[in-house]
C-alpha distance (Angstrom), angle and dihedral (degrees) to the residues before:
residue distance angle dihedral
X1 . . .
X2 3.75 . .
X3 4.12 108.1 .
X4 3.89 80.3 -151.6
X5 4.07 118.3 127.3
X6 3.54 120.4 -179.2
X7 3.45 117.7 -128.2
X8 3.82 105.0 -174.8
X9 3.87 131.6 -14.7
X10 3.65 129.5 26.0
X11 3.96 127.8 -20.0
X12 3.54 111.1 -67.3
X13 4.06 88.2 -115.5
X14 3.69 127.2 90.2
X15 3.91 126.0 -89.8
X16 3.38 128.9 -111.5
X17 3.80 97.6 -79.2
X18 3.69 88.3 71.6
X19 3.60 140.1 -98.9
X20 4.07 122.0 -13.3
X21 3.90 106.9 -70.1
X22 3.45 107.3 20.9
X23 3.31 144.0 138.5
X24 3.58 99.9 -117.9
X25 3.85 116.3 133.6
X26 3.64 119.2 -94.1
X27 3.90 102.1 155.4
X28 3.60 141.1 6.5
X29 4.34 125.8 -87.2
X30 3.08 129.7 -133.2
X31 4.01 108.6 35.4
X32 3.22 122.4 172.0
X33 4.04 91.2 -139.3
X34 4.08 106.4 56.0
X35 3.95 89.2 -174.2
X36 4.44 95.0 51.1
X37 3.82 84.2 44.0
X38 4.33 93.4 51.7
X39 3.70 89.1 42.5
X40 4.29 88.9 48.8
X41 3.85 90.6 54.1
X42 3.96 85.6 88.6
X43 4.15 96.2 -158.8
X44 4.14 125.6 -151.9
X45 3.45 99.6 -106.6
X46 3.22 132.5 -172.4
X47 4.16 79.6 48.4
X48 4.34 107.4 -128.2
X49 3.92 114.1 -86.5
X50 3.75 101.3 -151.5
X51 4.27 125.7 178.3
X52 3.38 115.5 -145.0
X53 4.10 116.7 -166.5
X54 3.84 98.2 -128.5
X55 4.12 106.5 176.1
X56 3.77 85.0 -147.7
X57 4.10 99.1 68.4
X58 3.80 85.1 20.2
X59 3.73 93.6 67.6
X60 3.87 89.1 45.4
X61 4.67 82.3 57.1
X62 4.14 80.5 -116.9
X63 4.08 118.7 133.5
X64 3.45 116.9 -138.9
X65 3.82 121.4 -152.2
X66 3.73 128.5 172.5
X67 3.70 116.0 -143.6
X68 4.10 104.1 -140.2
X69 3.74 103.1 -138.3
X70 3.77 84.1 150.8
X71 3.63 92.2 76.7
X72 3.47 102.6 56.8
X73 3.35 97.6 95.2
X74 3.78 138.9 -8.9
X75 3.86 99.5 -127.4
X76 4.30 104.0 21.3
X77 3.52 103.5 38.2
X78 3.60 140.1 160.6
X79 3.34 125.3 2.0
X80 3.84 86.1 -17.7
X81 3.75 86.3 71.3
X82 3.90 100.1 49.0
X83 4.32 89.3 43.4
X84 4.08 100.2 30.9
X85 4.03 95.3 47.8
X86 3.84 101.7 57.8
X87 4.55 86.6 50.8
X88 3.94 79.6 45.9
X89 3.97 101.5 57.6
X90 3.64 89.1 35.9
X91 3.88 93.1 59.3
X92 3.95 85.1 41.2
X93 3.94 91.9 50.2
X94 4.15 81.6 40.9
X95 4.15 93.1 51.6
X96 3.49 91.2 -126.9
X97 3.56 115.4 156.3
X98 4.07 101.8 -169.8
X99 3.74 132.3 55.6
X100 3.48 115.1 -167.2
X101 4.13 117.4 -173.6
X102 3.95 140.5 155.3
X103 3.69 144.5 -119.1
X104 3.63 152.5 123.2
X105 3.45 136.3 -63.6
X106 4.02 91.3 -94.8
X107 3.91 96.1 38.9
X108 3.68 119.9 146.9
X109 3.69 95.6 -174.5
X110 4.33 86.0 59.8
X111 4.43 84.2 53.6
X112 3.73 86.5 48.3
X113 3.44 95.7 50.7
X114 4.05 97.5 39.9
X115 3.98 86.9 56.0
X116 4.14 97.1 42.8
X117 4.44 76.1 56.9
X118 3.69 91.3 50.0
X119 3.91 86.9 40.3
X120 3.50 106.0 47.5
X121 4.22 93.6 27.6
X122 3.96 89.7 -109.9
X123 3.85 120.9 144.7
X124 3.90 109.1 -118.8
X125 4.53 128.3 -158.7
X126 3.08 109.1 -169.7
X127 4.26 113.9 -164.5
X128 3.63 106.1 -149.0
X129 4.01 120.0 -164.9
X130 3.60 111.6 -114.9
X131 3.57 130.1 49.2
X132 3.60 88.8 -158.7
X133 3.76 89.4 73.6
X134 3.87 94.8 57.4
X135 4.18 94.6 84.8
X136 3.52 92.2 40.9
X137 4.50 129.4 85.0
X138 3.33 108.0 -87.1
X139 4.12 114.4 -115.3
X140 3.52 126.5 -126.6
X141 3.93 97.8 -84.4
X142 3.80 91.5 46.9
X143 3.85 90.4 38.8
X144 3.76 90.7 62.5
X145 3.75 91.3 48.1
X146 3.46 95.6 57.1
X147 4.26 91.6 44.4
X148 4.02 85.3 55.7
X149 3.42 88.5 63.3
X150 3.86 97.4 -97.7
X151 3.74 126.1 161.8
X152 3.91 103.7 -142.5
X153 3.64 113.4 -160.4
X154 4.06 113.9 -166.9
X155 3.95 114.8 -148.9
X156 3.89 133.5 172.6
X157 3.93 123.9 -82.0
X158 3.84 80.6 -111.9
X159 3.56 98.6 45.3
X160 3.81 86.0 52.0
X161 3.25 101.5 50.3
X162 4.06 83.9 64.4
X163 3.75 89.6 67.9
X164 3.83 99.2 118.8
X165 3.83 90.7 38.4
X166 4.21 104.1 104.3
X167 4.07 96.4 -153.9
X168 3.81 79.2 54.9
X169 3.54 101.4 50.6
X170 4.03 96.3 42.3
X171 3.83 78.9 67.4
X172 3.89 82.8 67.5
X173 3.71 90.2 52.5
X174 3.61 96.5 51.2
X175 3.93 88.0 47.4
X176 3.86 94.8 39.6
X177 3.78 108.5 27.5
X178 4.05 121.5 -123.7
X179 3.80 111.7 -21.1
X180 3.85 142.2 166.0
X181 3.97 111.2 -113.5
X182 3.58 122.7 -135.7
X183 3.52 117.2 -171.0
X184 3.80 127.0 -120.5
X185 4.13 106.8 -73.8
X186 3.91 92.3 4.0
X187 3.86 84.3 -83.9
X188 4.09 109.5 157.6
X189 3.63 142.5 112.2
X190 3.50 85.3 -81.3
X191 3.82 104.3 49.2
X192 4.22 88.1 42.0
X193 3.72 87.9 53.8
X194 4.13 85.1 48.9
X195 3.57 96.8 55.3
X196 3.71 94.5 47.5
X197 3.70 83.6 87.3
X198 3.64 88.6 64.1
X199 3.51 91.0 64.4
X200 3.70 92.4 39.9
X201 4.55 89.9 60.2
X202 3.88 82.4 53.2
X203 3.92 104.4 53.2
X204 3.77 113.2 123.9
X205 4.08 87.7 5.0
X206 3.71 98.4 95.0
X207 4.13 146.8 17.4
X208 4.15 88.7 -137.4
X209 3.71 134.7 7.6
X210 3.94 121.3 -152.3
X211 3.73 122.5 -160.3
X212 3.92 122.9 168.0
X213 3.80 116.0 -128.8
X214 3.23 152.1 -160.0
X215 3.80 113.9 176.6
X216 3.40 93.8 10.7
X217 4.07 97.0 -122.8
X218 4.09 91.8 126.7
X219 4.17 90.6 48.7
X220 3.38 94.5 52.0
X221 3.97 101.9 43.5
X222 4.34 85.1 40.6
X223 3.97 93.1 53.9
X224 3.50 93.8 45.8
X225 4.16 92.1 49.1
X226 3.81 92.2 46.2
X227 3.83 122.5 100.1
X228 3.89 126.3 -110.9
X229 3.79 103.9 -75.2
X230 3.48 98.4 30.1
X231 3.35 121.7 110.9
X232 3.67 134.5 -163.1
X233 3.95 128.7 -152.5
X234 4.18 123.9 -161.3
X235 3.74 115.3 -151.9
X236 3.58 102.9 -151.8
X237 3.97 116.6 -132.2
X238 3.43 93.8 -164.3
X239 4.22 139.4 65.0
X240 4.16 117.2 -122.5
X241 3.88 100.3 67.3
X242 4.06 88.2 -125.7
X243 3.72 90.9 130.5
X244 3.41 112.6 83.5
X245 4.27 85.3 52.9
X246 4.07 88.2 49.8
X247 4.21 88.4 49.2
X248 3.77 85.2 56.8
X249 3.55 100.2 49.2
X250 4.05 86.8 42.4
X251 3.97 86.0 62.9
X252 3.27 91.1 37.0
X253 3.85 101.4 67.1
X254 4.22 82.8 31.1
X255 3.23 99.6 61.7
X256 3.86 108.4 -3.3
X257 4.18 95.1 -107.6
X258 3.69 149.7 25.7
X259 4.02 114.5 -47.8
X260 3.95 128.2 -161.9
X261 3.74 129.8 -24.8
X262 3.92 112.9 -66.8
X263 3.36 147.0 135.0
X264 3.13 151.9 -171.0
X265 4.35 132.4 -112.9
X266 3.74 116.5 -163.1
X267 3.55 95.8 -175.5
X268 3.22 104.6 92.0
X269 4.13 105.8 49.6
X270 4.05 89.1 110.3
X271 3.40 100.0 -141.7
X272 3.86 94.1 -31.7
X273 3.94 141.3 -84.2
X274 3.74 110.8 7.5
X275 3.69 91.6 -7.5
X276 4.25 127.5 130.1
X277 3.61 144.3 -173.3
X278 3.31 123.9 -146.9
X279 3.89 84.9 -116.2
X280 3.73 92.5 61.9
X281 3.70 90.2 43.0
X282 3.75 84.2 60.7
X283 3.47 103.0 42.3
X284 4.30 89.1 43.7
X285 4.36 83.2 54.4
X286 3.77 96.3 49.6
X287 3.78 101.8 44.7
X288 3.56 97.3 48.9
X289 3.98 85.4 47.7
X290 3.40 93.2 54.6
X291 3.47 102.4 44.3
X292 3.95 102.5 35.6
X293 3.66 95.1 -112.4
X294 3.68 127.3 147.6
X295 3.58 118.9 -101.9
X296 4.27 109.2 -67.5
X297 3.09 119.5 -113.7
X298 4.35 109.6 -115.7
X299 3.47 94.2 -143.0
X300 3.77 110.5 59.6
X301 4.10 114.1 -18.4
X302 3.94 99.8 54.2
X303 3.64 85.8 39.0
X304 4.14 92.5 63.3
X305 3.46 94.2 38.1
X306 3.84 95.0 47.0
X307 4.22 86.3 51.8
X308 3.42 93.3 44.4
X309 3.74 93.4 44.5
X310 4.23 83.6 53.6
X311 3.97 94.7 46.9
X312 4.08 89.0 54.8
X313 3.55 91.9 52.3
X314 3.77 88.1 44.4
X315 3.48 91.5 57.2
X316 3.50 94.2 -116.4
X317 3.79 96.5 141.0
X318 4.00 125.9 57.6
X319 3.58 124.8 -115.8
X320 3.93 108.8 -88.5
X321 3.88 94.6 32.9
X322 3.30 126.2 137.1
X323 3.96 123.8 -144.7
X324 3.55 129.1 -159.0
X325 3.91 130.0 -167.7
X326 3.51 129.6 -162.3
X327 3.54 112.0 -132.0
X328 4.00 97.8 -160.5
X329 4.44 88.2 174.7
């Protein structure tokens, strides 16, 4: 039996689409009016707040709720919701009809952005790092890209790493045709200012809240919506310890400085993006047993939760505390 009890929201257990992050349907393609389509897509929000009794913060006194981005929405969830919708009614408002973004071979932001096409009837590219990858079957991720109607468009590691460079990009244009950019991850002005709101649903609900990251959109907008003495902690997914300088120029261009108390813990990226151990692999297993949860996702949930999960036994957080993750699906 789940230990799960819902604190606000809806029942910590997916809708009847299916589990968190599928491709169930939950609104019609191909409409002819991208911004009556986005506004149709009628999202959970306020996200669930749900305490589970863990023994291993318990012992510590700290509560430890998991915010249930997941369960926003079956096809846009998480994060990718809060930083992918504001880009989305902007192109809407704009009349584009083509988004055209970038990621890796294991990117939930390119899904996200495949199904808003097939959602709201806009045509999707999606620029995927390594032209190795291009003769090869497609996996899962890059699978359900390409079902959504997504063009995928393999480049070189060093072509890739051009993807904020404009002369670069008008090469896309000249391939592709006019197109709306999205940035790598969703993470812009836009998007930060989007997940503020994340930040916003947890004032006064916790002491700290963790969320694992990868371009650091959802840190910056979640510090910057917290309350004074909250603090919020990003568990890096990836090796290099860049991000905390990337989360800075995010707010930056957001909201023209520094916002909230955060920071950022590169401990806990596991070999990097889309990588495992066999001790997360053990750690993801057991906490979803105990607590009822669908299986984690490798690449960011089970990697906050397995950080967190360290820092409590570490004594990192006081007696009385209450933690909340992010559980972005």
């Amino acid at each position: 039996m789940s230990s799960a009890t819902p604190l606000s929201g809806f029942p910590g257990s997916p809708g009847p689409s299916g589990s968190p992050g599928s491709s169930g349907s939950s609104g019609s393609s191909g409409s002819s009016d991208p911004l009556a389509a986005l506004d149709a897509l009628a999202p959970r929000l306020p996200s669930p707040l749900t305490e589970v009794a863990d023994e291993r913060f318990a012992r510590r006194g700290v509560r430890l709720l998991l915010k249930r981005d997941d369960l926003i929405h079956p096809d846009l969830v998480g994060n990718k919701w809060r930083k992918l919708v504001p880009n989305l009614r902007a192109a809407a408002l704009a009349g584009d009809r083509t988004l055209l973004t970038f990621g890796g071979a294991y990117s939930n932001h390119l899904r996200a952005t495949a199904a808003a096409g097939r959602l709201l009837g806009l045509s999707t590219i999606g620029v995927v790092r390594g032209e190795e990858l291009a003769g090869r079957p497609l996996n899962a991720s890059l699978a359900r890209c390409a079902a959504d109607g997504m063009r995928l468009h393999f480049v070189t590691r060093a072509a890739y790493r051009r993807r904020n460079d404009p002369e670069w990009t008008d090469t896309l244009r000249d391939r592709f045709g006019p197109f709306r950019l999205v940035p790598e991850g969703g993470s812009d002005a836009e998007a930060v200012r989007g997940a503020a709101e994340l930040g916003r649903e947890l004032r006064g609900a916790a002491d700290v809240v963790a969320v694992a990251c990868g371009t650091g959109g959802t840190l910056a907008g979640l510090a910057a919506g917290l309350a004074d003495g909250q603090r919020a902690i990003g568990f890096s997914v990836l090796r290099g310890g860049f991000l905390a300088g990337d989360v800075e120029r995010l707010q930056y261009a957001a909201f023209g400085g520094r916002r909230g108390d955060w920071t950022v813990e590169d401990r806990f990226h596991c070999g990097g993006f889309a990588r495992t151990t066999d001790a997360l692999e053990s750690f993801a297993a057991d906490f979803a047993a105990r607590h009822g949860l669908p299986g984690l996702d490798r690449v960011y949930v089970a990697k906050v939760l397995y950080g967190l999960t360290a820092l409590a036994g570490e004594g990192a957080f006081p007696a009385g505390a209450t933690v909340a993750a992010v559980v972005t699906g």
